[in-house]
C-alpha positions in Angstrom: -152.2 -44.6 290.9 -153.8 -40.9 291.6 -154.4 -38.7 288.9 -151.4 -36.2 288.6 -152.7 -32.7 290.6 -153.6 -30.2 287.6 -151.2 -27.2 286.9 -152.3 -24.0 288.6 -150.7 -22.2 286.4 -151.8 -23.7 283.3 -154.6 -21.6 281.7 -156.7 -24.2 279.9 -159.0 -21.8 278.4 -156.0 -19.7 276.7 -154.4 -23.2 275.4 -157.8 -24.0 273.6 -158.3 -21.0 272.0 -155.1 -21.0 270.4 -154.7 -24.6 269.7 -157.7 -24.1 267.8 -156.0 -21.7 265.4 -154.3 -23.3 261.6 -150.7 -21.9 260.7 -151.0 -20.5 257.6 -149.7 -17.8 254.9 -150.4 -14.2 255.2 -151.8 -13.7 251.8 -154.2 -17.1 252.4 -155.5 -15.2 256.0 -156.6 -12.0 254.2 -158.5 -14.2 252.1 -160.8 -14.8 255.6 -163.6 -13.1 257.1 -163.7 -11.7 260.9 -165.0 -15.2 262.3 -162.6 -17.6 260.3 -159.2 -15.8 261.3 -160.4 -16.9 264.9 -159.0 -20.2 264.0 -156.3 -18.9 261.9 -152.5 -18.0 262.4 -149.9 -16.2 260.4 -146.9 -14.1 260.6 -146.7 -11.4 257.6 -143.4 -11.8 255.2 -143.3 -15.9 256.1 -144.1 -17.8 253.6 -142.2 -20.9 254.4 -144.6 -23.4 256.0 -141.8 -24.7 258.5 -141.3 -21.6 259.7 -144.8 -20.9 260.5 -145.3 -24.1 261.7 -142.1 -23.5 264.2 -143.6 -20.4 265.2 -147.1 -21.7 266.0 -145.5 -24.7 267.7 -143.1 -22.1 269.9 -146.2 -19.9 270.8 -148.2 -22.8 271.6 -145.5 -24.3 274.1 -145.6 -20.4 275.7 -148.9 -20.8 276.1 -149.1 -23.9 277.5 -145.3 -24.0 279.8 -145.4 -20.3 280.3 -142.1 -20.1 278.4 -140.6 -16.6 278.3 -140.0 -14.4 275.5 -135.8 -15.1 275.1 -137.7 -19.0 274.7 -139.6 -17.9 271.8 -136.1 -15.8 270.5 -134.1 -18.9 270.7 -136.2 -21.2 269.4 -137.6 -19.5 266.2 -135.7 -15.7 265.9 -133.4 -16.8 263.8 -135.5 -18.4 261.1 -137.9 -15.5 261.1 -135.4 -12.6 260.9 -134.0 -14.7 258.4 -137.6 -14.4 256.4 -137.8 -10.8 257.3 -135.1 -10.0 255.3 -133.4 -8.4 258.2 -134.2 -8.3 262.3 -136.7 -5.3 262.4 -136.6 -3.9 266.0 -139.3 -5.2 268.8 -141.2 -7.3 265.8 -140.5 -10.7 267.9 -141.3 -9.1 270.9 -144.9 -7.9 269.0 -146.0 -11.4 267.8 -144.8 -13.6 271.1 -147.3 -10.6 273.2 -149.6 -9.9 270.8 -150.5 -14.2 270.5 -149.8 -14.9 274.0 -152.3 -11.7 275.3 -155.0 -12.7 272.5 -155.0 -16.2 273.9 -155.7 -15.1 276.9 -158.2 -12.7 276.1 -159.8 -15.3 274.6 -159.9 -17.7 277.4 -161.0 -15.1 279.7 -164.2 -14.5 276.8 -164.8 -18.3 277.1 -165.6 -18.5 280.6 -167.7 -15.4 281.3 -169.4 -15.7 278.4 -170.8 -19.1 279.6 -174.6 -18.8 280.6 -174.2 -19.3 284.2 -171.4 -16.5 284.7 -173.8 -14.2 282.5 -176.5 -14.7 285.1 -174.8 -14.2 287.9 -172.4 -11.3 286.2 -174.2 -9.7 283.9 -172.3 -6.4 283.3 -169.0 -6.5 281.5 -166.5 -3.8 282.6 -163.6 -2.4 280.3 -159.9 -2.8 281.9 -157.6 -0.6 280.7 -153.6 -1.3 281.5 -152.6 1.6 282.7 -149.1 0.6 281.9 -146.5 2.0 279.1 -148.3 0.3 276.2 -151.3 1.6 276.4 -152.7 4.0 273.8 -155.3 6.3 274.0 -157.8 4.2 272.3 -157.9 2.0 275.6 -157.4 4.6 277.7 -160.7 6.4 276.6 -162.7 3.1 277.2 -161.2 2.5 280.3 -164.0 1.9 282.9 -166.9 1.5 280.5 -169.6 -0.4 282.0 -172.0 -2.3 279.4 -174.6 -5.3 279.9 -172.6 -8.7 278.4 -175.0 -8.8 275.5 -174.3 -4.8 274.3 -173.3 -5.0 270.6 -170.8 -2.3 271.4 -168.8 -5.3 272.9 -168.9 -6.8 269.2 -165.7 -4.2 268.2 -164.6 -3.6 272.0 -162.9 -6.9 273.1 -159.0 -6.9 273.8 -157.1 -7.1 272.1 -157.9 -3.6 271.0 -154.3 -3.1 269.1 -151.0 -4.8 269.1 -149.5 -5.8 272.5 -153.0 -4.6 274.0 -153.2 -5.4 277.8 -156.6 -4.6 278.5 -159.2 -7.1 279.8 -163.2 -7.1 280.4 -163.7 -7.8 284.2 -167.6 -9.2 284.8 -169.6 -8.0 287.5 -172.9 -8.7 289.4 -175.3 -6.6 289.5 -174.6 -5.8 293.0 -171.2 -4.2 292.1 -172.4 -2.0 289.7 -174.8 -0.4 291.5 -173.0 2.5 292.6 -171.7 2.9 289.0 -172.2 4.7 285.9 -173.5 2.6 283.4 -172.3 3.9 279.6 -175.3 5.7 277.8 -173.5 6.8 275.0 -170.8 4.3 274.5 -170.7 5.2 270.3 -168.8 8.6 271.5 -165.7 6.0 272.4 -162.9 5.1 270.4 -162.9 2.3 267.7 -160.2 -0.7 268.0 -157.2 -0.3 265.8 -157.6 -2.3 261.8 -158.2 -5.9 262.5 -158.1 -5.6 265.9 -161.5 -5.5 268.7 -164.2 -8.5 267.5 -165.4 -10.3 270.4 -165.2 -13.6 269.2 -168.0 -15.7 267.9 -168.7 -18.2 269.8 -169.8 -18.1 273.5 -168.5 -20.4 276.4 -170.8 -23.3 277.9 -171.5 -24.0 281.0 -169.5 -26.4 282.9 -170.3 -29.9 283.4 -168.6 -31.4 286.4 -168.1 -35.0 287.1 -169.4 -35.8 290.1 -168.9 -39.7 290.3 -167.0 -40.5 293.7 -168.5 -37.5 295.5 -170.2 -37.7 298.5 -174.2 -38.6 298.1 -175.4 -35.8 300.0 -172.6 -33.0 298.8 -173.6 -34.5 295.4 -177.1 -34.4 295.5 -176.3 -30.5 296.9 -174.7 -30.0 293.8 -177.2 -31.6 291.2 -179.9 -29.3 292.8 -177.2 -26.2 292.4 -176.7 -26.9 288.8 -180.5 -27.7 288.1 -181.1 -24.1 289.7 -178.3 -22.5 287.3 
């Protein structure tokens, strides 16, 4: 039987980084540095380790299905309004974004941070939204072009603040040839608190598996990869 056709639609990247996160209790995540909330998760005022676990587990299936927000609302609102005390306005809507948008950011990081898409894209370019949610921080960095390895990228990766749309688009050197390179880029705006590390580990390169393929299109691609 053939091998079910994989889901266009289905960010693999974004479902990694976030499956690679641990629910966990707010008071237990301040406890971590920078590089260990990467594979962290919490919701502030929960405590309950159902709820977060629901949560996680609602986010996950988001990322994963692309299940809308009134998803996430039906399937977990109730219990966390219930741990809030109280429904505080646009909160849901803030954490199903704010995880969904960072696991996607994150995806993005693992693929053209992989060796090969660094050689052939070596400049990283800052994408601000341009939509009602953006803030001025992004706004300010919009359009900054860096090399991939500039440290400023270290506290300039989306998310930059809650809900943040913004994205790093890579480019060849070709493409920014006609552009202004940043020369100054510790004149811009910092991320908001807790908010802007590019994360720690870079993507590899990818490995294909190229049993079954035709012997000459094969040994084409052995030499491409060889080349890389």
């Amino acid at each position: 039987m053939a091998e079910p056709a994989a889901d266009p639609d289905r960010f693999d990247a974004a479902v990694d980084a976030f499956r690679k996160r641990v629910p966990m209790v707010k008071e237990d995540w301040d406890q971590l540095t920078t590089q260990q909330r990467e594979r962290a998760f919490t919701v502030s005022r929960v405590t309950e380790a159902r709820v977060l676990q629901d949560t996680f587990d609602a986010i996950d299936r988001a990322v994963d299905e692309g299940l809308a927000l009134p998803d996430f609302v039906d399937a977990v609102g109730a219990d966390l309004v219930e741990a809030w005390g109280g429904e505080i306005p646009g909160r849901l809507e803030v954490i199903f974004r704010t995880n969904i948008l960072g696991a996607y950011a994150e995806g993005r990081h693992e693929i053209m941070s992989s060796p090969t898409v660094k050689q052939a894209r070596p400049y990283w370019r800052f994408d601000d939204a341009e939509s009602d949610r953006e803030c001025d921080i992004c706004s300010e960095c919009g359009g900054t072009i860096l090399p991939a390895d500039d440290p400023w990228w270290d506290e300039h990766t989306p998310l930059m603040h809650w809900q943040c749309e913004c994205k790093i688009t890579p480019l060849a050197a070709d493409e920014v040839e006609d552009e202004d390179i940043e020369d100054d880029p510790d004149g811009l705006p910092d991320a908001d608190e807790g908010f802007g590390a590019e994360p720690s580990s870079d993507g590899t390169n990818w490995e294909p598996d190229l049993s079954g393929m035709d012997p000459d299109l094969r040994a084409a691609v052995e030499d491409a990869l060889r080349d890389r």
